[in-house]
Each structure stands twice: as structure tokens, then as C-alpha cells.
N, C-alpha and C positions, 0 to 999 in steps of 0.2 A: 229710535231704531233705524238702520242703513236701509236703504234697498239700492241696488245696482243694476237689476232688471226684471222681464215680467218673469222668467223664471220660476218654478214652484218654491226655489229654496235660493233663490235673489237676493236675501234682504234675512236679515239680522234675526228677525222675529222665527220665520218659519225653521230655521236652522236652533233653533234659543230651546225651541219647545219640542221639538226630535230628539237634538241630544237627552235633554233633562228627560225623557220618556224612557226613553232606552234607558239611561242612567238608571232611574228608579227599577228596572224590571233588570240590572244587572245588579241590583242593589242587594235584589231578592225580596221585591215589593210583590206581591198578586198582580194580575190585570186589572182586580178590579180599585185594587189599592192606588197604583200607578195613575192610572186613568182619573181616580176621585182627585189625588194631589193634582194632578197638571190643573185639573179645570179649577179648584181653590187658587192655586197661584198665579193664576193668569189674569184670575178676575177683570183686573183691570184692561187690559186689553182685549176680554170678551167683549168688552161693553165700547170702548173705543171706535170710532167710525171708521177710522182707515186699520187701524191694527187687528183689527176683529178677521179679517179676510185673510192674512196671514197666520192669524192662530190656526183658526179650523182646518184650513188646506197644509197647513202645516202635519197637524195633529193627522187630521185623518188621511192621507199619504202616509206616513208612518204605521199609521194601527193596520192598515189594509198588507203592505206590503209583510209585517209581522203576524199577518191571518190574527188578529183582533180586533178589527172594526166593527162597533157596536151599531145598532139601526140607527138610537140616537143620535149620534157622532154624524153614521152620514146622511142622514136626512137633513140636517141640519146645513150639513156644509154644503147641499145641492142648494140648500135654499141662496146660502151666500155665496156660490157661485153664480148664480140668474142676479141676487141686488147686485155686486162687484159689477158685473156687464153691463148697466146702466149706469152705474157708479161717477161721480165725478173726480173719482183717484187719480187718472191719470193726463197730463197737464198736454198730451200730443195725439192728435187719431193716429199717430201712428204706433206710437206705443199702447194704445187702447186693444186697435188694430192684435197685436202680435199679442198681447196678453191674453182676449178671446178665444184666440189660437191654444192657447196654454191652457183656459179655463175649459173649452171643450172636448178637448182630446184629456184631461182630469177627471170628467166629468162622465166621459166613456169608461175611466179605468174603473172608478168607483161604482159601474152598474156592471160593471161585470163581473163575472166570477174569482171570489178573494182565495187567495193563494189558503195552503194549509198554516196552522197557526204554528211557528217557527221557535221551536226552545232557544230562549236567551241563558246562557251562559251566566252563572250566576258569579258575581269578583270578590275574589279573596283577598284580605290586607295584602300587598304585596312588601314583603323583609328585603330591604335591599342587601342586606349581607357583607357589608363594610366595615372596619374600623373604626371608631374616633381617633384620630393622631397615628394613622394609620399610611403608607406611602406606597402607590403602586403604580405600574408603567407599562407601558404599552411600546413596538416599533411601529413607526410609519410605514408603514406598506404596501401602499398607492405613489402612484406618479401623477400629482396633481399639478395642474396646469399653471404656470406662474411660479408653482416653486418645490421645481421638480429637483433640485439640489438638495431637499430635506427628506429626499428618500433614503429611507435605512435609519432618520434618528428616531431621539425613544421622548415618549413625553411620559413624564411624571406626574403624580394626581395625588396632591397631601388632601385627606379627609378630614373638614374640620368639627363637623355636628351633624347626628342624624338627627334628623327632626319628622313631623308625617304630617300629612298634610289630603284635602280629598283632593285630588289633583285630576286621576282618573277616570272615576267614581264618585257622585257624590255620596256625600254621610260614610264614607269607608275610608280610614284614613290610612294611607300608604309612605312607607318608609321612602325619603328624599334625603341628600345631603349637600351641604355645604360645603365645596373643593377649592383647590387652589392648583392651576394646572402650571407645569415649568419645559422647559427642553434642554435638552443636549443633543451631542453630538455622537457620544459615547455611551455605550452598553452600560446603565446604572447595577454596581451591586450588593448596593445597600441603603438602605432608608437614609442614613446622610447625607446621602448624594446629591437628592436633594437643596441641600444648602447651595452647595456649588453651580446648580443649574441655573436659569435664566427664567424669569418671572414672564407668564403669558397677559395681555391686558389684554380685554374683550370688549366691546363697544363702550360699556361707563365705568369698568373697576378690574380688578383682578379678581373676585371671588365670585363665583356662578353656583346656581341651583344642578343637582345632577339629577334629572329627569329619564328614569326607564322604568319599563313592564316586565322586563324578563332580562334575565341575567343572560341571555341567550345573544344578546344585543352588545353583549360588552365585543369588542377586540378578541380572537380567538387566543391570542398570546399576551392577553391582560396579569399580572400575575403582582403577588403578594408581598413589597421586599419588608417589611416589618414596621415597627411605629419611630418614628422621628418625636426624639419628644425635648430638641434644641431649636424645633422647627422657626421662623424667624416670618413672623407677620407683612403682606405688604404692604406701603402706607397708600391707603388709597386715594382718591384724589376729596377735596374738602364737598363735592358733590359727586355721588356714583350710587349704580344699583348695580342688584345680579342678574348675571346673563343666563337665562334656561339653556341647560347644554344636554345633549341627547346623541346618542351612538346615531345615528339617521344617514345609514350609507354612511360614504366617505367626507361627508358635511363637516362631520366633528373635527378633523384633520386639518381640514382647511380654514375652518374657522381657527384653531391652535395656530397653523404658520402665519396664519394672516394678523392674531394677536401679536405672536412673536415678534414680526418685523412691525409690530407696533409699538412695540416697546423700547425695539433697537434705535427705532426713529425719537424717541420722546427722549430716552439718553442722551443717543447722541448731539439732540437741543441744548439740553444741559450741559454737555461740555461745552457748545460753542457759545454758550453765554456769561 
């Protein structure tokens, strides 16, 4: 497990056992159910000398600020608050120093008064709502820095498999698919067009994961031009993975032009060889 500083959620662990909390109580687990799995699956880091201070402050931060903190839970973690302070965890007094800091102002929040207990949102399978063999396209419609010349073109997105996965949510499996993104320069208007456009390569390959929660997220002007079914594979390289691609602001854009002139580059090699 990381830690990066004294932080309540520094380090790998307290962050590990937040998520998966929530996770289960978005799952549509009980409180009491939730709460039974975290402390089963931690086991081992209950018991751990250094990892055990991470669990608990982890855990009970989380159940407090969601108004379900059990007396068990924080009786407990006061107790590993006061051992951590003697603790031989940390290798600087200065970092000892500044963690104290963190452990008693913690320490204040949890004898005070716990917020009301907060409904979690229970997660529905989420249908991504795509195609298989399916081609759709978007315009650039940002002026992104570095390659402000690709304003106005359209990128095209052939669908190759949905597949589900908990990606989300755990134990809830949600609809992902397998894409193949291209560009032009030119208003696509037909699933063929495709062929004619220009293959995006992403950091290890051409073929990415499409990662979203809501359709809400796509491109306002994302739109449906029909299935390609002479679509034309690209060879990918003899070692490659898939790139997690996600609508995230104008990220996804720039991530596309920046494949693009990755690929012009890697051609262009090929000719001069």
C-alpha cells in the first residue's frame, strides 16, 4: 500500500476502504451489511501493525461523514488514534510532527456531533446504448491549444463489442465498449466514411475502452450514421493495450488530435524507411 503523506486519505489503504464502502451501500447493501463485508475483507490489514491505522481512520471518516458511525467503529479508532501517536510509523519528527496534527483535529471531528445519516443513491446496471458494428461521430468544437487547426473536424467512433464489466460499482455490472476512434476533415455522411478516414493511435494501440455513467456526457452533437459492416481492422502493434477513453470535458479531444498526429508521425517513418 502507497502513502504520500500524513493526510487522512494519503495513502492507498484509506482511499481502498472509502471507495469499496460506498461502493457496497451504492450497491444496495444495508449498513449493516456493508459495514459486516469491509471489516471481513480487511482482515488482514486489521491485524497489520502499520496498515491497521489506515483502515480504521479510513473506515470511520467515511461512516461519520455518511451519519453511520457505529460506537464500535469509533471507540475503536480513538483507541488507534492515541497507539499511532507513539507509534514508530513514521521515520522524521517532522512528519510525526504534522501527522499528530491530522490525528487530533480527527480526533475532534469524531467526538462531535455526527452529521444526519445521508441516503446513498442506490446504482442501476448502466445500458450504454450503442451499436455493435455500429459508426458514429462527433465535430471538434473546442480550440485546443497546440492544435487549434482541428477545429471544426469530425471524429468518427466504429463500435466494436459491448461487453460489462463492475467498473463503477462493485458486483453491478455495466455496459462498456470496445471503439475504434478516426478523423477527417470533412462532414462524415455515412457509416463508410469511415474507411476513408484516418486511424487515431492512443498511447499502446488503436483500440480503447469507452468508459461513461451517463449518456449525458457524450458530445451534444454525437449522432448515429449507421453500421459499417466492410469495417477494416487496425494492425495493432505486436505489444499494445486499451486506452480508458471517457467524454471528461474537452480531455477526450485532445487526447484524439494528439493520437492523430501520432499516427501521422509513425506513417510518415514508414515512408522514410
Amino acid at each position: 500500500m502507497g502513502t504520500w503523506g500524513t493526510g487522512l486519505f494519503q495513502n492507498d489503504l484509506s482511499e481502498d476502504v472509502r471507495d469499496d464502502y460506498i461502493s457496497k451501500l451504492k450497491g444496495g447493501k444495508s449498513d449493516e451489511e456493508a459495514l459486516r463485508e469491509i471489516l471481513s475483507e480487511y482482515k488482514t490489514s486489521i491485524w497489520d501493525i502499520d496498515e491497521k491505522y489506515d483502515f480504521y481512520i479510513g473506515l470511520a471518516d467515511t461512516l461519520w461523514k455518511k451519519g453511520r458511525l457505529t460506537e464500535e467503529v469509533k471507540n475503536k479508532t480513538l483507541e488507534i488514534i492515541e497507539e499511532e501517536k507513539i507509534s514508530e510509523r513514521w521515520q522524521s519528527d517532522k512528519l510525526k510532527k504534522e501527522r499528530i496534527k491530522v490525528l487530533d483535529k480527527f480526533k475532534e471531528k469524531l467526538l462531535s456531533p455526527m452529521p444526519e445519516r445521508k441516503k446513498v443513491s442506490i446504482h442501476k446496471p448502466y445500458k450504454i446504448g450503442l451499436e455493435e458494428g455500429g459508426v458514429y461521430c462527433f465535430q471538434i468544437m473546442n480550440e485546443i491549444e497546440g492544435y487549434e487547426k482541428y477545429k471544426g473536424w469530425y471524429t468518427l467512433m466504429y463500435v466494436d463489442k459491448i461487453f460489462t464489466e463492475d467498473w463503477i460499482v462493485r458486483e453491478i455490472q455495466d455496459e462498456m465498449a470496445d471503439v475504434f476512434f478516426f478523423l477527417q476533415k470533412e462532414k462524415p455522411e455515412a457509416a463508410e466514411d469511415i474507411l476513408k478516414a484516418k486511424k487515431v493511435f492512443f498511447f499502446c494501440g488503436y483500440r480503447s475502452f469507452l468508459c461513461e455513467e451517463s449518456k449525458r456526457e457524450r458530445p451534444k452533437d454525437f449522432t448515429y450514421l449507421g453500421k459499417c459492416h466492410l469495417f477494416e481492422y487496425p494492425e495493432e502493434p505486436a505489444q499494445f493495450c486499451k486506452t480508458h477513453f471517457s467524454w471528461a470535458g474537452y480531455i477526450h479531444e485532445r487526447d484524439i488530435l494528439w493520437g492523430y498526429e501520432r499516427q501521422l508521425k509513425a506513417e510518415s517513418m514508414e515512408k522514410l524507411i
